[in-house]
FIKOLZA-1660 file (N, C-alpha, C; in steps of 0.1 Angstrom, whole numbers, plus 5000, padded with zeros to 4 digits):
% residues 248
   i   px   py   pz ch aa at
   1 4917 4869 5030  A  X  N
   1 4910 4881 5034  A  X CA
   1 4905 4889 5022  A  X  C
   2 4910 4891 5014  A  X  N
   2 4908 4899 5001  A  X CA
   2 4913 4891 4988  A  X  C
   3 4899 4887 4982  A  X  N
   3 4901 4879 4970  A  X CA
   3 4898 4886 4954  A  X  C
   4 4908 4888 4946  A  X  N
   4 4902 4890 4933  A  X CA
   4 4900 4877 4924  A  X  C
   5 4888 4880 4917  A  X  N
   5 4884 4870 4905  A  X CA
   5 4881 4872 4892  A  X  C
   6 4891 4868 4881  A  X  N
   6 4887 4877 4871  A  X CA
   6 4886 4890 4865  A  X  C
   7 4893 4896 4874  A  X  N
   7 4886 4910 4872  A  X CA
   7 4897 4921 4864  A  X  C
   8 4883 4927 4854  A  X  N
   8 4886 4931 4840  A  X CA
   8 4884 4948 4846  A  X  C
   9 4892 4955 4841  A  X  N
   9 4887 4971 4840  A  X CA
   9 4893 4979 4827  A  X  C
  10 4891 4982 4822  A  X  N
  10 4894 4994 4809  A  X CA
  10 4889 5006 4810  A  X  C
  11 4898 5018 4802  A  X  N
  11 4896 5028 4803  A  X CA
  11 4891 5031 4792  A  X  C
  12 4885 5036 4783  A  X  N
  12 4880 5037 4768  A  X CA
  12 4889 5022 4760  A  X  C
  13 4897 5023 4754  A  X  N
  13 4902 5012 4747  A  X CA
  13 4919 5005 4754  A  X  C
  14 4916 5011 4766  A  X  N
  14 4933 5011 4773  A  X CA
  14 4922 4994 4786  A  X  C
  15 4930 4984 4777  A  X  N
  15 4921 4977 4786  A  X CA
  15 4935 4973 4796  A  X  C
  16 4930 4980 4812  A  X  N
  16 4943 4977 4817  A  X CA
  16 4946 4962 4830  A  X  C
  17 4934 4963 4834  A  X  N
  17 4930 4947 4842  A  X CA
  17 4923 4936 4832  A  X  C
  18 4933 4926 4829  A  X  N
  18 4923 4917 4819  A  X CA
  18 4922 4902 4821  A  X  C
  19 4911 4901 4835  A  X  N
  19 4914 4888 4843  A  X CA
  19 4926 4890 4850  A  X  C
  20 4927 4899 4860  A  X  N
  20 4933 4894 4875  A  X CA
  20 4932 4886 4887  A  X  C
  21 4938 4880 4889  A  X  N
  21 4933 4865 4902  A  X CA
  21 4942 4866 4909  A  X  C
  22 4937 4868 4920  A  X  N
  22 4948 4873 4932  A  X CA
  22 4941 4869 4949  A  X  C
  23 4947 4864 4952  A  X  N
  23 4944 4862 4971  A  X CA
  23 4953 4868 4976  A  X  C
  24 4952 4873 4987  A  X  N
  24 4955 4880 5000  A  X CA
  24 4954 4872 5015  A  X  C
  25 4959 4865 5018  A  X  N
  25 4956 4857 5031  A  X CA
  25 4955 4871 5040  A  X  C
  26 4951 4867 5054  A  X  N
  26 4948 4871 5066  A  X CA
  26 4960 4873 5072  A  X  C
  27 4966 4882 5075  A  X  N
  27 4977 4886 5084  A  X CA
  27 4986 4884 5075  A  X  C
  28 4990 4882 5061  A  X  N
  28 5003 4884 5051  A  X CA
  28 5004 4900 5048  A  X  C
  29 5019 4895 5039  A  X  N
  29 5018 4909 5035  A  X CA
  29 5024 4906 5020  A  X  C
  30 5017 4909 5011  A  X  N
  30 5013 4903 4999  A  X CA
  30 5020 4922 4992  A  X  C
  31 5028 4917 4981  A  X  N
  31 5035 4928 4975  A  X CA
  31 5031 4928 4960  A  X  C
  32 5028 4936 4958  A  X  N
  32 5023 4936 4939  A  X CA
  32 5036 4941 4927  A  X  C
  33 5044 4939 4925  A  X  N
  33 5052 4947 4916  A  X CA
  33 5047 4945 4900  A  X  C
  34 5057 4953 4891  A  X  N
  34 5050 4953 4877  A  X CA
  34 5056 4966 4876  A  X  C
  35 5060 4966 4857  A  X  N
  35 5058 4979 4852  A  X CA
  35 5053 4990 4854  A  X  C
  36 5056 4999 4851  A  X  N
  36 5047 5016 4850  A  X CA
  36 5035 5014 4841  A  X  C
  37 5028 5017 4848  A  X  N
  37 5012 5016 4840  A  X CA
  37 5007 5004 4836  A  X  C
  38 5008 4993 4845  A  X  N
  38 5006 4978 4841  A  X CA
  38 4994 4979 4848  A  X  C
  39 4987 4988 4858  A  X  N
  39 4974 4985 4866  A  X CA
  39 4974 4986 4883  A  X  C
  40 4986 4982 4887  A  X  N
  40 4989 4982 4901  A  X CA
  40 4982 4990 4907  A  X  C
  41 4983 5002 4905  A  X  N
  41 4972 5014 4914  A  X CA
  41 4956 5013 4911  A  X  C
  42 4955 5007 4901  A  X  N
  42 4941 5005 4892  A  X CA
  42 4938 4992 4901  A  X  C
  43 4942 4982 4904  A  X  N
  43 4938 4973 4910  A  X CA
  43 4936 4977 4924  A  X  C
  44 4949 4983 4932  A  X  N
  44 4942 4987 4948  A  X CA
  44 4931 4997 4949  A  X  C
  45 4930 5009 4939  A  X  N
  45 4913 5019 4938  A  X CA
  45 4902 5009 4934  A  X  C
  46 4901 4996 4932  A  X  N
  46 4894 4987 4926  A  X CA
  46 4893 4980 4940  A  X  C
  47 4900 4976 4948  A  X  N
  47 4899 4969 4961  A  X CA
  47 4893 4978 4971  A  X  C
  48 4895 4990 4969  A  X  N
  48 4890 5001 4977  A  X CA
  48 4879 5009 4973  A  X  C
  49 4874 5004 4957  A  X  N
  49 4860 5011 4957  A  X CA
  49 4859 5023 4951  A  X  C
  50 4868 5029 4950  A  X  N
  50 4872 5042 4944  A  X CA
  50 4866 5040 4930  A  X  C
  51 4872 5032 4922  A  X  N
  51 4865 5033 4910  A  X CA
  51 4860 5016 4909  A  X  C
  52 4852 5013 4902  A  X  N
  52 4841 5001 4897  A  X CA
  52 4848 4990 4889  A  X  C
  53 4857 4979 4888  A  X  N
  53 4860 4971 4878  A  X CA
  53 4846 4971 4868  A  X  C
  54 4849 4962 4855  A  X  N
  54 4840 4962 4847  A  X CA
  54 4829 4951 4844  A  X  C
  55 4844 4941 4855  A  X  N
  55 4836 4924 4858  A  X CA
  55 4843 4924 4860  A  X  C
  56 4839 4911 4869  A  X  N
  56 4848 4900 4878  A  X CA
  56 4844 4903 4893  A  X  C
  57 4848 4893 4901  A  X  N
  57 4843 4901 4918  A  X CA
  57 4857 4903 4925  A  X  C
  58 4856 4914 4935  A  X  N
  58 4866 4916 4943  A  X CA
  58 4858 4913 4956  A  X  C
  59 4860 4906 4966  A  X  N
  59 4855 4903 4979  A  X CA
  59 4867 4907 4993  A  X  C
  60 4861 4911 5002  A  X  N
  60 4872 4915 5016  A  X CA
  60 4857 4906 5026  A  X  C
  61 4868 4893 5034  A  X  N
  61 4863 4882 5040  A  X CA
  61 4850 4880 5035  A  X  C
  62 4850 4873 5019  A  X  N
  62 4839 4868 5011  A  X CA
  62 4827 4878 5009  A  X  C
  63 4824 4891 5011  A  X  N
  63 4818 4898 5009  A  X CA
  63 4822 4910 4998  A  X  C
  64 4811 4914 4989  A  X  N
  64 4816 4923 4975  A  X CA
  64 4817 4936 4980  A  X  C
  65 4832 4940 4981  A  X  N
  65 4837 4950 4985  A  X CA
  65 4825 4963 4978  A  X  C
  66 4813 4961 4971  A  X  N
  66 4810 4970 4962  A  X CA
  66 4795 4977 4972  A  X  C
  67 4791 4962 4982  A  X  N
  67 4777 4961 4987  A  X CA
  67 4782 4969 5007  A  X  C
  68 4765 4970 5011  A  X  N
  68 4776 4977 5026  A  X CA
  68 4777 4986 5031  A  X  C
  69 4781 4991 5044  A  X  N
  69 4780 5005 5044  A  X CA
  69 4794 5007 5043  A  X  C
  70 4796 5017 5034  A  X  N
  70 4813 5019 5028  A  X CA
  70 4821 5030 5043  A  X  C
  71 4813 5033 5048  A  X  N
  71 4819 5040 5059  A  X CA
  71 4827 5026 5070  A  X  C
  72 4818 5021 5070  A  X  N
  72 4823 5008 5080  A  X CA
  72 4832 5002 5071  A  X  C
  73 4833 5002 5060  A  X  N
  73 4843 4993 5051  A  X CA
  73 4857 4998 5051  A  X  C
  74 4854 5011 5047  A  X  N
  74 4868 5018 5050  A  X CA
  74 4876 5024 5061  A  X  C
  75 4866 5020 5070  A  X  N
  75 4873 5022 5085  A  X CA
  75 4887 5008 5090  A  X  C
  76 4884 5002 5081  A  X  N
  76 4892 4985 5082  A  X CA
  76 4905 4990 5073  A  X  C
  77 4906 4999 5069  A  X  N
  77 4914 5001 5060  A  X CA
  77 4928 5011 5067  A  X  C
  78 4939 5013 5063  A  X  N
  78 4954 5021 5063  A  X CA
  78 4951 5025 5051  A  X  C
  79 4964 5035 5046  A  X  N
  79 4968 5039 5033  A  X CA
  79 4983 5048 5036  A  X  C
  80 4993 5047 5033  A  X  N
  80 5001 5052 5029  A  X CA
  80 5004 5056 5012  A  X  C
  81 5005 5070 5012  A  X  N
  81 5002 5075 4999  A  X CA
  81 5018 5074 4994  A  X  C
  82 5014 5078 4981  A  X  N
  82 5029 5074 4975  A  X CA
  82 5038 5091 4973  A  X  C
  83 5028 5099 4974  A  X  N
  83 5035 5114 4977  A  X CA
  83 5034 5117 4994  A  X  C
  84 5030 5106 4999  A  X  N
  84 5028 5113 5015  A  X CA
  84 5013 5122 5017  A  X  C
  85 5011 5129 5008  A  X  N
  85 4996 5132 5009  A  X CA
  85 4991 5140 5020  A  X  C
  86 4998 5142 5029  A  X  N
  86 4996 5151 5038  A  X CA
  86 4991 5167 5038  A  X  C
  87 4986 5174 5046  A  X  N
  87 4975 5184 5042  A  X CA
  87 4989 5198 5049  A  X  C
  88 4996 5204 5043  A  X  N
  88 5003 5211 5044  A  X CA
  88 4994 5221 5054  A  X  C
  89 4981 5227 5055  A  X  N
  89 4977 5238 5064  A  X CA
  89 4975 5231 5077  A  X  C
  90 4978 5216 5079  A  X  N
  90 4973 5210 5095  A  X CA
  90 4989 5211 5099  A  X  C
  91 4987 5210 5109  A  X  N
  91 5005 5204 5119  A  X CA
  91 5004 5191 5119  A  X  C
  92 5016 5188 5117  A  X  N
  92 5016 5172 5117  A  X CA
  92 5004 5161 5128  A  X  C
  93 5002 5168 5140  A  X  N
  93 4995 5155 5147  A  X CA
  93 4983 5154 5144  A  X  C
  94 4979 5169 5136  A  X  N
  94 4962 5168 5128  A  X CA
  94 4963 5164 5119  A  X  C
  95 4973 5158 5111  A  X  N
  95 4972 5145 5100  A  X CA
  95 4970 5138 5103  A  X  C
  96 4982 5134 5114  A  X  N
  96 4986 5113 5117  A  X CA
  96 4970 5114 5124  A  X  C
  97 4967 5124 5131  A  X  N
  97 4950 5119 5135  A  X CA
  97 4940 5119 5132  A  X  C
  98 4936 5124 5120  A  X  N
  98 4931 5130 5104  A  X CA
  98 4914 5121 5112  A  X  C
  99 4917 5109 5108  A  X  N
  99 4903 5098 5112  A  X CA
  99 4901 5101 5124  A  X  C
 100 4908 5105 5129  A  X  N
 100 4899 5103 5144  A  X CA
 100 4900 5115 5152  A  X  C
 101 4899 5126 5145  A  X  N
 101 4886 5138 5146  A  X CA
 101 4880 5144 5135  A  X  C
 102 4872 5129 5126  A  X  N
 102 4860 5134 5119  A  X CA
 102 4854 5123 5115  A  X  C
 103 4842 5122 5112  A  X  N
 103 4834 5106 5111  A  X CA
 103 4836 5099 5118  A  X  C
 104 4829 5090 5113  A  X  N
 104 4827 5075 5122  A  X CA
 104 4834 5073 5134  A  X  C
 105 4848 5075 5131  A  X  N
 105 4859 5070 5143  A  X CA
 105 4861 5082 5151  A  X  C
 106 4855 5090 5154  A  X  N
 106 4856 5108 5159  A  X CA
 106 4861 5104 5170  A  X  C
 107 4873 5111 5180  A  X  N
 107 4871 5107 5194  A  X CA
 107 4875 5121 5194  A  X  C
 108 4875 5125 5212  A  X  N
 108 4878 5135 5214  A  X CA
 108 4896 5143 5213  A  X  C
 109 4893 5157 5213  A  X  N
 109 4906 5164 5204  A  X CA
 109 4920 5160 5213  A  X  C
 110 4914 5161 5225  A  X  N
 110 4927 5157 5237  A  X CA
 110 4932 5143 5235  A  X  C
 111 4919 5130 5231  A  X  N
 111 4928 5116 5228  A  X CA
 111 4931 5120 5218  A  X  C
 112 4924 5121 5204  A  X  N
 112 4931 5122 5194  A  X CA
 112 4942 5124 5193  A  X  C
 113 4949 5135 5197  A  X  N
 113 4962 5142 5201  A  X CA
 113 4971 5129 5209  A  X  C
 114 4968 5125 5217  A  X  N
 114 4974 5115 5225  A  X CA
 114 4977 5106 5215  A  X  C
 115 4967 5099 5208  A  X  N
 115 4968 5088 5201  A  X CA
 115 4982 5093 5190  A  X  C
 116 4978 5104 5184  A  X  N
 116 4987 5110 5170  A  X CA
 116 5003 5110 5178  A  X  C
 117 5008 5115 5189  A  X  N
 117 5021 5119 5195  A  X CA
 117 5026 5102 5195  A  X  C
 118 5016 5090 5203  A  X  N
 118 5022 5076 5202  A  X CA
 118 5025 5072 5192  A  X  C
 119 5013 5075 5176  A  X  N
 119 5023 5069 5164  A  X CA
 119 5035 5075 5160  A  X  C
 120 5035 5089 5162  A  X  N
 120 5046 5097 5158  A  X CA
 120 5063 5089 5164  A  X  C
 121 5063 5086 5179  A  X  N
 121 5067 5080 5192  A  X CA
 121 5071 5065 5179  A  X  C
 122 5059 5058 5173  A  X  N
 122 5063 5044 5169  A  X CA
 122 5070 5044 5155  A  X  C
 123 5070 5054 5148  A  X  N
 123 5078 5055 5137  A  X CA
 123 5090 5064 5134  A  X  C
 124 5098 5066 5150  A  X  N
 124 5107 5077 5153  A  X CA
 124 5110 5084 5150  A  X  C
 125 5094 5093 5157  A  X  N
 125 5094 5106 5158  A  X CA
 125 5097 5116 5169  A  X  C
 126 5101 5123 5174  A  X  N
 126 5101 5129 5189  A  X CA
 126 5083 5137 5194  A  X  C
 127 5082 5141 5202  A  X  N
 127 5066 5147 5203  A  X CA
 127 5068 5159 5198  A  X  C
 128 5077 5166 5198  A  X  N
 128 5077 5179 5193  A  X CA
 128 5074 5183 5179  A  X  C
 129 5076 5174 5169  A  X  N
 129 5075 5174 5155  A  X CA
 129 5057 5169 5156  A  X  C
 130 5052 5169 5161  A  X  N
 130 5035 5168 5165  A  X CA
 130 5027 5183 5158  A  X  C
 131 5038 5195 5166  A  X  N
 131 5034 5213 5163  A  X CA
 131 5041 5215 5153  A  X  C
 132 5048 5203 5143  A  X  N
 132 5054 5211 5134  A  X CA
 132 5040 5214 5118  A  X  C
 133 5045 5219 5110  A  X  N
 133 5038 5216 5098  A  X CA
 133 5047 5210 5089  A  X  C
 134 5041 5202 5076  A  X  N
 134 5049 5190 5068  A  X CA
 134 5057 5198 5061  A  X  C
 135 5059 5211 5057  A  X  N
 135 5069 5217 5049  A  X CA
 135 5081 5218 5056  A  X  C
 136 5080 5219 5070  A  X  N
 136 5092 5218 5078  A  X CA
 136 5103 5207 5082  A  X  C
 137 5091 5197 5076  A  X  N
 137 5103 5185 5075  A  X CA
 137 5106 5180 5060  A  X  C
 138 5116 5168 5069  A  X  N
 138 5126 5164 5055  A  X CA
 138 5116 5151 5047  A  X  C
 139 5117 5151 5035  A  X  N
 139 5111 5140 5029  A  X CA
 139 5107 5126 5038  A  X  C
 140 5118 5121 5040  A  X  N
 140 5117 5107 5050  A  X CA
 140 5109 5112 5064  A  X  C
 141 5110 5120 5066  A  X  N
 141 5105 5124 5082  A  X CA
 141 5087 5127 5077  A  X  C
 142 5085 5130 5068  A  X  N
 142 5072 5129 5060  A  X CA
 142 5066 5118 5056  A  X  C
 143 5075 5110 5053  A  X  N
 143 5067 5093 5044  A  X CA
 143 5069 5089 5064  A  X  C
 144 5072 5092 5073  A  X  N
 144 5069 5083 5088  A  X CA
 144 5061 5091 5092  A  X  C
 145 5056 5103 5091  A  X  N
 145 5043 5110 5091  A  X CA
 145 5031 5101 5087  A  X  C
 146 5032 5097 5075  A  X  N
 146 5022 5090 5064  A  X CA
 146 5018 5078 5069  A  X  C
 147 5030 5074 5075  A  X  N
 147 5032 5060 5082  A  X CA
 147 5023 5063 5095  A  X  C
 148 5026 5070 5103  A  X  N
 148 5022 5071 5110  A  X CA
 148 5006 5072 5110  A  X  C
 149 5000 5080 5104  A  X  N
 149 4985 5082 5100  A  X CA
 149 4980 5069 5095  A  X  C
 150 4992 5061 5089  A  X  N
 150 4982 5053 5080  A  X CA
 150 4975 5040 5093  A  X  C
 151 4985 5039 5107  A  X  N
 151 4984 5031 5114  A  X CA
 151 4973 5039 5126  A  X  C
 152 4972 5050 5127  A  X  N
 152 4967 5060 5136  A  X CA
 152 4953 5049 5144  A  X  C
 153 4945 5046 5133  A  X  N
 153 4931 5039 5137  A  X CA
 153 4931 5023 5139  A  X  C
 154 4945 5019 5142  A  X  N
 154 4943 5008 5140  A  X CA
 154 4939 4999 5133  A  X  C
 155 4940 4996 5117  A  X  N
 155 4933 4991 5109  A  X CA
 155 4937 4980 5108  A  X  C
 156 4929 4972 5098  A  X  N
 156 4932 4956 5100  A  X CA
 156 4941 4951 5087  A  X  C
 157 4939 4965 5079  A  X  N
 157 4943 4961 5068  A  X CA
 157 4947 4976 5060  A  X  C
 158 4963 4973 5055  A  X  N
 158 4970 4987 5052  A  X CA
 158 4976 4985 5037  A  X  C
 159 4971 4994 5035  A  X  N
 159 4981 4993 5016  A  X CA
 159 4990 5005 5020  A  X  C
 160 5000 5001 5013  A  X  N
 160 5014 5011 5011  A  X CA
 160 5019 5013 4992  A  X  C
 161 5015 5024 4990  A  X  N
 161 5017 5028 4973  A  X CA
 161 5030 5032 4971  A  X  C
 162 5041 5025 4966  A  X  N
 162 5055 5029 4965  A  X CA
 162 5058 5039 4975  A  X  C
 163 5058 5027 4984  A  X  N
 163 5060 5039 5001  A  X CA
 163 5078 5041 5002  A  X  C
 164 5086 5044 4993  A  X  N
 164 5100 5042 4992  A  X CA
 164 5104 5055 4983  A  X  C
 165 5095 5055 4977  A  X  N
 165 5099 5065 4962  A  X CA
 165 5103 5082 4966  A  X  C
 166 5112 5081 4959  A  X  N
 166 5120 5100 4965  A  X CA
 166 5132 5097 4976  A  X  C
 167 5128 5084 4984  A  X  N
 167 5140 5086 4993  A  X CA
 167 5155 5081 4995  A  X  C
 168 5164 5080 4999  A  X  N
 168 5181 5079 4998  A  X CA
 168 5178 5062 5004  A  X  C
 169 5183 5055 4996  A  X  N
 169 5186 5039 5002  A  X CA
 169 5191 5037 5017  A  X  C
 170 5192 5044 5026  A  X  N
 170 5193 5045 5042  A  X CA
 170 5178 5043 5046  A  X  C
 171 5176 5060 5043  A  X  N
 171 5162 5063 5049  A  X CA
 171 5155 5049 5039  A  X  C
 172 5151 5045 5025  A  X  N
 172 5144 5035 5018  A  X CA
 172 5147 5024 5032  A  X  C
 173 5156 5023 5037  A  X  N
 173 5153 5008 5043  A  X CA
 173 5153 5010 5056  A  X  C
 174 5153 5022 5058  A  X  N
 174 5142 5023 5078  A  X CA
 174 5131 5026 5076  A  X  C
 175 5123 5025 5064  A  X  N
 175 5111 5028 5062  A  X CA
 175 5106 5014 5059  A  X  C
 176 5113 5006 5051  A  X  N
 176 5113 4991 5047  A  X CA
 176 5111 4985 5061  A  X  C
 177 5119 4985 5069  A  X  N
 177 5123 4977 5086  A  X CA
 177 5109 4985 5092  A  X  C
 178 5106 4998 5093  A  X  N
 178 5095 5000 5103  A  X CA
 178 5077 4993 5099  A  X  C
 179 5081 4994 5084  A  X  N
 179 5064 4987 5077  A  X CA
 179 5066 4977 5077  A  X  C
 180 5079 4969 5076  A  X  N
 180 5077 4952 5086  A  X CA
 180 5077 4952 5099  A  X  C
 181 5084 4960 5108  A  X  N
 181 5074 4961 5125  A  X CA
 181 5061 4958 5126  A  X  C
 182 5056 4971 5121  A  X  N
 182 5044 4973 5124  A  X CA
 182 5038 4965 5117  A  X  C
 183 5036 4960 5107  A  X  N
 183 5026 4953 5103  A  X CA
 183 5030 4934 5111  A  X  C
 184 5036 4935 5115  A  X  N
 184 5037 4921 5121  A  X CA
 184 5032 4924 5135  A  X  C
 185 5037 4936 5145  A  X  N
 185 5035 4937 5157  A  X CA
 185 5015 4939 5154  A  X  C
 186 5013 4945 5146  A  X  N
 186 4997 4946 5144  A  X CA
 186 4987 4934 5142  A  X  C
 187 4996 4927 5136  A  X  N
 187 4989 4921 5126  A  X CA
 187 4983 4919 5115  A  X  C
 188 4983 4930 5106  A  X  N
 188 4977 4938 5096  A  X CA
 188 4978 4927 5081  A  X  C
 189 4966 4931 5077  A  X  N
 189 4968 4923 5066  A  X CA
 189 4976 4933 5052  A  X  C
 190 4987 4931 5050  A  X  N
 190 4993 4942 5038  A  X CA
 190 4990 4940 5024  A  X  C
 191 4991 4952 5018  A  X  N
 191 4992 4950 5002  A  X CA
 191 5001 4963 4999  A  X  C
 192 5011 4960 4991  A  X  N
 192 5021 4968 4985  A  X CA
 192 5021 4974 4974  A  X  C
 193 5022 4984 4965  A  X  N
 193 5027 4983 4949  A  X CA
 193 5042 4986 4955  A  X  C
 194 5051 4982 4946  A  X  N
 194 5066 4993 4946  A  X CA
 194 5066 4980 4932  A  X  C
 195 5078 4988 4928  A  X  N
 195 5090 4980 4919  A  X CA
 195 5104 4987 4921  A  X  C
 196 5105 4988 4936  A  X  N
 196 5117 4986 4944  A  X CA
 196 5122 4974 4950  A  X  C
 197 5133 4965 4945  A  X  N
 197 5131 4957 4944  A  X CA
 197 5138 4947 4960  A  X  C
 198 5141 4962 4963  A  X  N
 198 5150 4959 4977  A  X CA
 198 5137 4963 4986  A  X  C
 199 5130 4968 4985  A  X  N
 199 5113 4969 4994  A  X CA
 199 5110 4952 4994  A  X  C
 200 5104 4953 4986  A  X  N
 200 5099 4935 4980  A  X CA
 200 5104 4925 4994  A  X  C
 201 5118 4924 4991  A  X  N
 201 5130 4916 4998  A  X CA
 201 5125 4915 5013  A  X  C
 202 5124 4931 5016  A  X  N
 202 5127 4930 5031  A  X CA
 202 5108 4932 5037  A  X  C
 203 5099 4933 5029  A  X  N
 203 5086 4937 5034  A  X CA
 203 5079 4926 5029  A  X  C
 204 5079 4916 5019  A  X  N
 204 5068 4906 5013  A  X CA
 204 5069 4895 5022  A  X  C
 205 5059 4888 5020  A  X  N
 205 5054 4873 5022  A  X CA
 205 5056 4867 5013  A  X  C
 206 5047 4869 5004  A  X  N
 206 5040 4868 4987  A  X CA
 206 5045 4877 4979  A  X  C
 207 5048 4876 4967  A  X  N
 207 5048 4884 4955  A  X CA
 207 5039 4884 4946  A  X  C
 208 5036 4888 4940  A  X  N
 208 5025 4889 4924  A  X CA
 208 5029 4901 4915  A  X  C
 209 5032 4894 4906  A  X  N
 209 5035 4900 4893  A  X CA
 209 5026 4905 4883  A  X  C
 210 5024 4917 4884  A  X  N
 210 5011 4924 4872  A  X CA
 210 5017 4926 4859  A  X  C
 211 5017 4919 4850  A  X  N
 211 5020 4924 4836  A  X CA
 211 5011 4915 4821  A  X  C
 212 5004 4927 4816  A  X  N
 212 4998 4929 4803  A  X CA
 212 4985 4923 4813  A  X  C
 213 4976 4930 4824  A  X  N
 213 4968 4932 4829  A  X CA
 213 4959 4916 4835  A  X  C
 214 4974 4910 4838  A  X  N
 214 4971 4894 4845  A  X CA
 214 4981 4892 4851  A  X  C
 215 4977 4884 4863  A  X  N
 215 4989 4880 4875  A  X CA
 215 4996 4872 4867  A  X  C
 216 5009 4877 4860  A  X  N
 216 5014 4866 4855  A  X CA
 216 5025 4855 4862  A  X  C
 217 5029 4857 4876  A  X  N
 217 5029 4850 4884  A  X CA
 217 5033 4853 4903  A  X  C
 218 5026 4845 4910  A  X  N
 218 5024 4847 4920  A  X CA
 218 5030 4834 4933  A  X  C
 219 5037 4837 4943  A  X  N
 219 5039 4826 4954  A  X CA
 219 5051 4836 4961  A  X  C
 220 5054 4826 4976  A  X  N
 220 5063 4833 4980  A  X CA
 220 5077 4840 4976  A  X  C
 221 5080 4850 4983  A  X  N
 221 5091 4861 4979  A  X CA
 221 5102 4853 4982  A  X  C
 222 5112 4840 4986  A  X  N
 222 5115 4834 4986  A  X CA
 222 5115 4824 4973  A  X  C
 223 5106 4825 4964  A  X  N
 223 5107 4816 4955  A  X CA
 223 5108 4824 4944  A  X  C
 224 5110 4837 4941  A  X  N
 224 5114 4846 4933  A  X CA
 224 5124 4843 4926  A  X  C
 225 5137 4843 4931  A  X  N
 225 5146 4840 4923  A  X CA
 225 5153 4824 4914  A  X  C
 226 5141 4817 4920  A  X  N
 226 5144 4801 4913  A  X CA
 226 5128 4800 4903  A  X  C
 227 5120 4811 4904  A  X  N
 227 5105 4808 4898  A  X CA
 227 5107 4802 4878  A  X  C
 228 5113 4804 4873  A  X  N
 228 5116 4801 4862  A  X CA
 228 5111 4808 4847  A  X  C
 229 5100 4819 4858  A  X  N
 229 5094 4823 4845  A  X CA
 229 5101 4838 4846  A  X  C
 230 5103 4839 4828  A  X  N
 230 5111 4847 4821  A  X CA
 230 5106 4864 4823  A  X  C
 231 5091 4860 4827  A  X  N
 231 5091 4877 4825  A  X CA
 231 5098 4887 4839  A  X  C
 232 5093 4875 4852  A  X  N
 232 5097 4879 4868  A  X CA
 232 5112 4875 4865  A  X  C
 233 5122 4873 4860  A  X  N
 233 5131 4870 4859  A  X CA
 233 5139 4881 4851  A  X  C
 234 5130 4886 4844  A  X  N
 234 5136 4900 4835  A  X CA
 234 5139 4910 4845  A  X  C
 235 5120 4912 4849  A  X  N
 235 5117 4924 4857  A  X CA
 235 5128 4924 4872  A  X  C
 236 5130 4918 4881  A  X  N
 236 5135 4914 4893  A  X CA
 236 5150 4917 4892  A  X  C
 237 5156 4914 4882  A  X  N
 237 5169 4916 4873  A  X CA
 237 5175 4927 4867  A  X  C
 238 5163 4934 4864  A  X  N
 238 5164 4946 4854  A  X CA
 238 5169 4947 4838  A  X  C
 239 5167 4937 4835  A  X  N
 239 5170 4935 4824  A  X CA
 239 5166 4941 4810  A  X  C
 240 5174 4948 4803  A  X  N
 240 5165 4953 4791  A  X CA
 240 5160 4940 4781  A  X  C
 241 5167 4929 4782  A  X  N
 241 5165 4921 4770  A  X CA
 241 5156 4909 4774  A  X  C
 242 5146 4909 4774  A  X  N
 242 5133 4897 4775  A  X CA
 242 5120 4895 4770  A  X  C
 243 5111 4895 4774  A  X  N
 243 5098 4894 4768  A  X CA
 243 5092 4906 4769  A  X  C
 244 5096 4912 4784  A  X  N
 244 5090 4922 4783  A  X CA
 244 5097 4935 4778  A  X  C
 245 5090 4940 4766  A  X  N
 245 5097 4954 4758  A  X CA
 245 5098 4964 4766  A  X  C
 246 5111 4970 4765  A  X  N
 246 5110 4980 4767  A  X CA
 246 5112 4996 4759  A  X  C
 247 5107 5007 4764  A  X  N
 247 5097 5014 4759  A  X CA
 247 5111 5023 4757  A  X  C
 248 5114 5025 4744  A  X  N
 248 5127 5036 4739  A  X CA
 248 5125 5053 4737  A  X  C
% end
């Protein structure tokens, strides 16, 4: 479904994608891990159009994510943010329904509302936390908020940006267990960043490893721990001593 080729981006002399090659099948859920500042987020704003690689093509089902009308493109889309992202002056169910009362996907305030209380309902939430606002809840009750929105429109295809980060290893893996529900009960084509490595485990298909701005290696999350190569073997491990330096 989403194929990268090659593809180069730099920021003045910070060249941070340098030939990336990456596939995405149709209904997987494909996890990107890597270092801090290896590109991971620079690659999904690049899949999403946000900002321009420099070369190379990025295509979603063989067409250049670049050409189009971007309204219709981004309607195919989820996002769970990695701060939650949520608009502190709305009440929760005018987030999770954010898309669908404005643009393209507009429906009316009464479904809207309906629609927002059932995702709330699928990432256990009660209806009542619908009238709340996000400062009233607890961290994790906010990243299933996020969750919630990101599924709201039905998309075909959902990225999750270190959708784990800030929360207690409980809550980390009822958030892990509900983004593999849902994306299997949907059928959603996924793409991940974390370098959580207990995320990875319980939410991947695929893995791909971003480091020094190239897939340096990619195949199922099952073949992780026998892959042989030294850098996914550092990283996965935690290892201070290997190829890849670490920064003192």
């Amino acid at each position: 479904m989403i194929e990268l080729r090659d593809v180069h981006k730099a920021f003045g002399e910070n060249r941070v994608l340098q030939g990336v090659n990456l596939t995405i099948e149709s209904g997987s859920s494909m996890v990107i891990i890597g270092g801090s500042g290896t590109g991971k987020s620079v690659a999904l704003k690049c899949i999403l159009g946000l900002i321009r690689q420099d070369s190379g093509a990025i295509t979603l089902d063989g067409t250049d994510v670049t050409t189009g009308d971007r309204d219709a493109f981004l309607a195919r889309f989820g996002m769970l943010f990695q701060g939650g992202a949520l608009f502190d002056s709305l009440p929760v169910w005018q987030n999770v329904a954010f898309r669908l009362l404005r643009g393209s996907l507009k429906r009316p305030k009464a479904e809207a509302r309906e629609v927002a209380i059932e995702k709330l309902r699928r990432v256990g939430l009660k209806a009542e936390v619908g009238d709340k606002f996000p400062a009233e809840l607890s961290g994790g009750m906010q990243k299933r908020v996020g969750l919630a929105r990101a599924i709201a429109a039905e998309p075909e295809i959902i990225f999750f940006d270190e959708p784990t980060t800030g929360l207690d290893p409980i809550m980390s893996g009822v958030i892990n267990e509900l983004i593999r529900e849902i994306v299997v009960e949907m059928g959603a084509t996924a793409m991940t960043i974390t370098h959580d490595m207990t995320s990875v485990r319980a939410i991947a298909d695929n893995v791909a490893m971003l480091h020094d701005g190239v897939i340096q290696w990619t195949g199922p999350v099952g073949d992780m721990d026998q892959s042989g190569d030294p850098y996914l073997d550092q990283f996965i491990h935690g290892r201070a001593d290997g190829p890849i330096e670490a920064v003192r």
